[in-house]
N, C-alpha and C positions, 0 to 999 in steps of 0.2 A: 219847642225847639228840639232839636234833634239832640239824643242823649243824655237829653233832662233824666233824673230817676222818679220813679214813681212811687209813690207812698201812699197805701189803701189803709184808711183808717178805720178796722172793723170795730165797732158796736155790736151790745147784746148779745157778747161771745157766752155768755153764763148763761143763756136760756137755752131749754131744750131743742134738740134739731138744728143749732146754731151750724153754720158753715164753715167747713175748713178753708184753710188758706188754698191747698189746692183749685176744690169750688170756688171759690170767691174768685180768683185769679182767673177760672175758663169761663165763668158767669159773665166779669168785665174785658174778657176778649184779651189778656195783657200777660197770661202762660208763656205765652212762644215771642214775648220780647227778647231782644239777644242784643242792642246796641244801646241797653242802659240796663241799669240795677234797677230792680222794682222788688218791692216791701209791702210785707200784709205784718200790720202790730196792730194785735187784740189791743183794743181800747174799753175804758168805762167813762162815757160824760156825767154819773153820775158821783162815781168820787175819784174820777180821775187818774186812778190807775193806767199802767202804762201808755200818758201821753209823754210823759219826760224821756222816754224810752225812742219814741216817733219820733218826734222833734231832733231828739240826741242824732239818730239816726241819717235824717232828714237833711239834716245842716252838714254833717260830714260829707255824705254824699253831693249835695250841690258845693262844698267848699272844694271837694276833688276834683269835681266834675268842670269846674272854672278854672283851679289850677290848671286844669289838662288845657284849656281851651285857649290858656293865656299862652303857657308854654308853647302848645303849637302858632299861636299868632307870631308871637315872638320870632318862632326859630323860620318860619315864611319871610318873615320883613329881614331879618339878615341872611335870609339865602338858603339855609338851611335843606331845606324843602321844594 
């Protein structure tokens, strides 16, 4: 959907040679987004270090990103727009 945000959930940031958010962003082709919020948060699935951080993240942005969507439905059905 158009203006989903995007959340890259990097792994194995503590090993050497690991990629920066930059690289990882022109690696996945999603740099030159500009019609949604996109996120790179170092993760560990090993002891889980910043996923509460992702998720926190995650959830804000899709709860905005609906609000925004409901709002304009809204303001379309009474004319608004």
């Amino acid at each position: 959907m158009r203006g989903l945000p995007v959340l890259v959930m990097a792994n194995k940031k503590d090993l050497p040679g690991g990629a920066s958010e930059a690289e990882i962003k022109k690696l996945l082709n999603i740099q030159d987004l500009k019609d949604r919020e996109v996120a790179v948060k170092y993760t560990s699935a090993l002891t889980g270090e910043g996923l509460d951080d992702a998720f926190k993240w995650y959830s804000l942005q899709l709860i905005s990103f609906l609000l925004y969507r409901l709002s304009k439905s809204l303001q379309k059905k009474q004319g608004f727009l």
